[in-house]
C-alpha positions as CSV (number, residue, x, y, z in Angstrom):
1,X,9.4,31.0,-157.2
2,X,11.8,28.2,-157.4
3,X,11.8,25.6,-154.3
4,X,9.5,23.7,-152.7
5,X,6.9,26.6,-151.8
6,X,4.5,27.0,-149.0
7,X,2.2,23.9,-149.7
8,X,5.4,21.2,-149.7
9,X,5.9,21.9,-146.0
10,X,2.3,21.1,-145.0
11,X,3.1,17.4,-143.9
12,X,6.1,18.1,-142.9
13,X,7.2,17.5,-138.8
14,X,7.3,20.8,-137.1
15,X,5.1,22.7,-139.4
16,X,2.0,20.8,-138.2
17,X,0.1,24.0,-137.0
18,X,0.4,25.6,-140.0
19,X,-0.5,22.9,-142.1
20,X,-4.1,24.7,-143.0
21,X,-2.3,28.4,-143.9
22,X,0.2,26.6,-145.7
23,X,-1.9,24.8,-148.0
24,X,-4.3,27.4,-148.7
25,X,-1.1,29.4,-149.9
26,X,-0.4,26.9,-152.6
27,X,2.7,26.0,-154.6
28,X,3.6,29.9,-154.2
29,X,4.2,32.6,-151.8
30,X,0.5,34.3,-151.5
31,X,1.1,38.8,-152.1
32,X,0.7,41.0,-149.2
33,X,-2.9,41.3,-149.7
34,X,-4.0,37.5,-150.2
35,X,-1.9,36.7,-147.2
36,X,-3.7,39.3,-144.9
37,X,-7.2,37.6,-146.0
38,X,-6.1,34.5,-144.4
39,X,-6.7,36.3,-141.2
40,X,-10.3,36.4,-142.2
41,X,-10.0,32.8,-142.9
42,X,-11.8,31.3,-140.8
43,X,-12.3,34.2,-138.3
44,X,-11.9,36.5,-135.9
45,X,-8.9,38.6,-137.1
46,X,-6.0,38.5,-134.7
47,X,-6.0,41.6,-133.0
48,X,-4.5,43.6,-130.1
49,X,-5.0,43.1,-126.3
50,X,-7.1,46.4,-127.0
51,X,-9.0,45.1,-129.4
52,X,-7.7,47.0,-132.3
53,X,-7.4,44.2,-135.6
54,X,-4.2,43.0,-137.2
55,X,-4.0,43.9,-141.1
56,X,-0.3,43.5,-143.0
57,X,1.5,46.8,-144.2
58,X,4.0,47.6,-146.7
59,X,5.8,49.5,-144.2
60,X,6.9,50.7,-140.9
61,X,5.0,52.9,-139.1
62,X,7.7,55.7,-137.9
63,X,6.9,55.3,-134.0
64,X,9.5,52.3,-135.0
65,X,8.2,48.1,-135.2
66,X,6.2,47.1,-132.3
67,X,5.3,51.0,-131.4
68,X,3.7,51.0,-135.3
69,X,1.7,48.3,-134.7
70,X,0.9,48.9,-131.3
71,X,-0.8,52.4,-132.5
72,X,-2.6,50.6,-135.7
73,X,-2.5,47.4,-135.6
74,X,-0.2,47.4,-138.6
75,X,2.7,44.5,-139.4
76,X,4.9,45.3,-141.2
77,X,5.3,42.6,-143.7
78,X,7.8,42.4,-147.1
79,X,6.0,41.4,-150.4
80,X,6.4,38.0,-151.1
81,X,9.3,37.2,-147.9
82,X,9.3,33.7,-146.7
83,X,10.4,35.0,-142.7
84,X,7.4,38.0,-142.9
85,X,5.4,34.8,-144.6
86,X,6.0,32.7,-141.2
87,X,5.1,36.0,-139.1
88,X,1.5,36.3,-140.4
89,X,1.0,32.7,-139.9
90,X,2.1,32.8,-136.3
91,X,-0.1,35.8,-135.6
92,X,-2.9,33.5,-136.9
93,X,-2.3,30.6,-135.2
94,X,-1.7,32.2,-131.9
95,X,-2.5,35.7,-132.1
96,X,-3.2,36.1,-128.1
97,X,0.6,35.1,-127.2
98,X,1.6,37.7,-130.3
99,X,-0.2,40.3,-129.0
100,X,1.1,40.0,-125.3
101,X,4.4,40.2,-126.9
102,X,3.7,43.3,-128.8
103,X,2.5,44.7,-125.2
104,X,5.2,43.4,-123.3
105,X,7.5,45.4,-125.8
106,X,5.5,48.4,-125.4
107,X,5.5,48.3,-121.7
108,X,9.3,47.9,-121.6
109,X,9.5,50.8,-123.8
110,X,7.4,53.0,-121.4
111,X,8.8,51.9,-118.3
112,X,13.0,52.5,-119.5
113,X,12.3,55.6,-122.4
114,X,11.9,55.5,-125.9
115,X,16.1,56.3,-125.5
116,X,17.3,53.7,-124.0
117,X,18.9,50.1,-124.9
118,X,16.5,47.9,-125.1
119,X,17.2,45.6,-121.8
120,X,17.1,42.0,-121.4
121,X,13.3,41.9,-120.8
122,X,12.8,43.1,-124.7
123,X,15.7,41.1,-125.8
124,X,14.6,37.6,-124.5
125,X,11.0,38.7,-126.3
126,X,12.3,39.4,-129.3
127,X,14.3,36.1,-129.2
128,X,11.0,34.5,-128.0
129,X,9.4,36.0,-131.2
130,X,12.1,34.7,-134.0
131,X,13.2,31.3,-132.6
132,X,10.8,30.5,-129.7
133,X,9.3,27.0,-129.5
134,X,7.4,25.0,-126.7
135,X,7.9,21.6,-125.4
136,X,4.8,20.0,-123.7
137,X,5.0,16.5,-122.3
138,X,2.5,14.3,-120.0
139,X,6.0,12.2,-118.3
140,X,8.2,14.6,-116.1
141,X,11.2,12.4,-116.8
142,X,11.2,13.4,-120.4
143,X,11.3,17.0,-119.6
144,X,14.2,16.3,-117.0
145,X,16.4,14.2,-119.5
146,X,16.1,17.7,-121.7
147,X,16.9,19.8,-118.9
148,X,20.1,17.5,-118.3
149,X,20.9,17.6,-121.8
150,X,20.3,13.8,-122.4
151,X,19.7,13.9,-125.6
152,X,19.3,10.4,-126.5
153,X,17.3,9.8,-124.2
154,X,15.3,12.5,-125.0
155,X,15.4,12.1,-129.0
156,X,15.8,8.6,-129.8
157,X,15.5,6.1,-126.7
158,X,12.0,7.2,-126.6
159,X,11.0,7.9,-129.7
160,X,7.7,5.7,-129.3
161,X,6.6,8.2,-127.0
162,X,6.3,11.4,-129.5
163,X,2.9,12.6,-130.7
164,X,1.6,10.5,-127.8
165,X,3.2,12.1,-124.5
166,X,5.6,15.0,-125.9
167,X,5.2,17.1,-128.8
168,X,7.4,20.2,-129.5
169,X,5.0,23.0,-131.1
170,X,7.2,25.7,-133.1
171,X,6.3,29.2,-132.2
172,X,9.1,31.4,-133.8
173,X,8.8,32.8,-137.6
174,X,12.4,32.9,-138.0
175,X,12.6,29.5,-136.8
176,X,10.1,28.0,-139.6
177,X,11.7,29.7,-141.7
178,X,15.2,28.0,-141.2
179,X,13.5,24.8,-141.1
180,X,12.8,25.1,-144.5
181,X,16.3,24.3,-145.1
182,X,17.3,23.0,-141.7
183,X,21.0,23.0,-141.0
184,X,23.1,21.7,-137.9
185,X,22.8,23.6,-135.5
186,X,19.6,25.1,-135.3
187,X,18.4,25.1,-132.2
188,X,15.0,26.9,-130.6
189,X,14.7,28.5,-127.5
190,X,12.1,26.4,-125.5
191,X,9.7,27.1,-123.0
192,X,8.6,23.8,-121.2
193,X,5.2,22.6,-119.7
194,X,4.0,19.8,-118.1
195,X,0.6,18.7,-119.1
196,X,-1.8,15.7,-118.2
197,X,-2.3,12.9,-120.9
198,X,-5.5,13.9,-121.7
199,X,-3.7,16.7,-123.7
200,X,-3.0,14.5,-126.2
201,X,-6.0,13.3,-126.7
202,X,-7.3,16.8,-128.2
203,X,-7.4,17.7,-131.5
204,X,-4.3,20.2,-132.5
205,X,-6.6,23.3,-132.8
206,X,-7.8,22.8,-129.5
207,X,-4.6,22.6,-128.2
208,X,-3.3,25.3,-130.0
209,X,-5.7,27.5,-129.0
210,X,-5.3,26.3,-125.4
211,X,-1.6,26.7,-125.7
212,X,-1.9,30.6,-127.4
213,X,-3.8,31.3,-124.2
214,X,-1.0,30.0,-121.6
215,X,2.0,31.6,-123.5
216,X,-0.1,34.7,-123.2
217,X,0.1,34.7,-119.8
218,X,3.9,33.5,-119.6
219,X,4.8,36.1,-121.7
220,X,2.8,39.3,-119.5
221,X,4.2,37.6,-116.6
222,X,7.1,40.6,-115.9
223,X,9.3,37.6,-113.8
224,X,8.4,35.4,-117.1
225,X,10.4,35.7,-120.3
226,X,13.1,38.1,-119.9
227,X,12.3,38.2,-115.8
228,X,14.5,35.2,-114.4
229,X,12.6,32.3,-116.3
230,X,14.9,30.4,-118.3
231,X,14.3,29.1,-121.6
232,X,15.7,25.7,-122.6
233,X,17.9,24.9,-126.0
234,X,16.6,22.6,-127.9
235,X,18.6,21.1,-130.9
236,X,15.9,21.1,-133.5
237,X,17.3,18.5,-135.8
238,X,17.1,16.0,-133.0
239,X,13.5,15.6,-133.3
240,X,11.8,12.3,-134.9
241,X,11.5,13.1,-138.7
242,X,12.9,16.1,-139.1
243,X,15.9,14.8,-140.6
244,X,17.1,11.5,-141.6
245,X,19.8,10.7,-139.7
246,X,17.7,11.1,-136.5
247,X,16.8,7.4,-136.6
248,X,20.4,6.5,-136.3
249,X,21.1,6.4,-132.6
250,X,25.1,7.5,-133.0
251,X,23.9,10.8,-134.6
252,X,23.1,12.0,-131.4
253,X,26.6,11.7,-130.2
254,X,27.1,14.6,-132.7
255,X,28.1,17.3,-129.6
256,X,28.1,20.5,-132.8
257,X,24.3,20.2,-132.3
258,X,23.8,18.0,-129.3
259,X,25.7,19.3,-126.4
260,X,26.9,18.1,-122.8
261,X,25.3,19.9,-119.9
262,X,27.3,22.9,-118.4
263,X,27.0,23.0,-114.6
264,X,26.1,26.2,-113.3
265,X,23.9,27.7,-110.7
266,X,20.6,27.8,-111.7
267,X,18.3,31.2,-112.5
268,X,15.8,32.6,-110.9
269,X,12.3,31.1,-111.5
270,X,11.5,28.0,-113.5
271,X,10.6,27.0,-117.0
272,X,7.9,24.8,-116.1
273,X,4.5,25.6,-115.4
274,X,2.4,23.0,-114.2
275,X,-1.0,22.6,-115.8
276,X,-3.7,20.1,-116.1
């Protein structure tokens, strides 16, 4: 394989819960096989809401994607594919938020007909799926300066503040995967959620495993994801580290990636959840 390969991105910013899958991969892209023994790695296996355990396939099943693996538990998964790579990694970092999502699909599918278009609640999952991300943050005013678009603000004015009262944890596949060669423009689809400062103050498992447990339950939520709640752009190449010119303050006057604030009504239902 030429390129960096799975190992390079360890340290990298963004990729921070994947750091431990990543490594154990090595300088190359692990087979279908070795990947799907990371699951076991270092236990349970992901598995449905039903119970039923994830294992990566060669191919689809013919009840189509999410109905395959919703009968066996099944993903499909390309031999040595960089955005089915990412996949498996998200299922084991957060396999309770991917399963909701596989049973939020199957739901949908059941309540409109295996016939029909697949509606706005399966379209915002799916979009969820390939480019979600979450922004959690201990100071309300940083989460207000990124709803009003202030990106400076948000990016580079306090800068001081990330890893200590805001992080941005990356939750999409296809997202990773472009930030393996990011590019302006990209931008996730954010879910936001205040939190208290002790947050920070646990170790990234915990919190990932605390945080795989509340986008569960955003993502059943019918009037969640697809249902009214809203989920916030956020230029990805704004955050600390990811790419150079981020510690330049005029880059964020860039408005291809970082743009002004439209002015509309706002949706039903909120993108933040307040936790503690």
């Amino acid at each position: 394989m030429s390129g960096p390969g799975p190992a390079d991105f360890a340290d990298r910013p963004l990729f921070e819960p994947y750091a431990d899958g990543l490594r154990a991969s090595g300088a190359n892209l692990p087979s279908r096989v070795a990947l799907d023994a990371l699951f076991e790695q270092p236990g349970p296996r992901p598995s449905l809401l039903d119970g039923t355990p994830i294992h990566l396939v060669d191919d689809p099943q013919p009840e189509g994607y999410e109905a395959g693996i919703a009968v066996s538990g099944g993903v499909p998964t390309r031999e040595f594919d960089w955005h089915d790579y990412f996949n498996a990694l998200v299922w084991r970092r957060f396999p309770r938020a991917k399963a909701a999502l596989n049973a939020a699909h199957i739901a949908a599918l059941q309540q409109r007909g295996p016939a029909a278009p697949r509606g706005p609640r399966r379209d915002a999952l799916t979009q969820f799926d390939e480019c979600g991300v979450v922004v959690l943050a201990s100071e309300p005013a940083l989460l207000e300066a990124l709803r009003g678009h202030c990106w400076r603000e948000f990016f580079f004015d306090r800068r001081g503040a990330w890893g200590r009262v805001i992080e941005v944890i990356v939750f999409g596949h296809a997202t990773l995967d472009q930030l393996r060669a990011p590019f302006v423009g990209l931008c996730g689809k954010a879910l936001l959620r205040a939190v208290s400062p002790a947050w920070f103050a646990r170790p990234l498992a915990a919190r990932c495993e605390a945080l795989d447990l509340w986008m569960a339950g955003v993502i059943a939520d019918p009037i969640g994801i697809g249902g009214g709640l809203r989920l916030q752009p956020l230029p990805l190449l704004g955050v600390p580290g990811v790419v150079a010119e981020s510690d330049n303050p005029d880059y964020y006057a860039d408005t291809r990636q970082f743009r002004p604030l439209r002015r509309v009504a706002p949706p039903a239902g909120s993108s933040v959840f307040e936790t503690r």
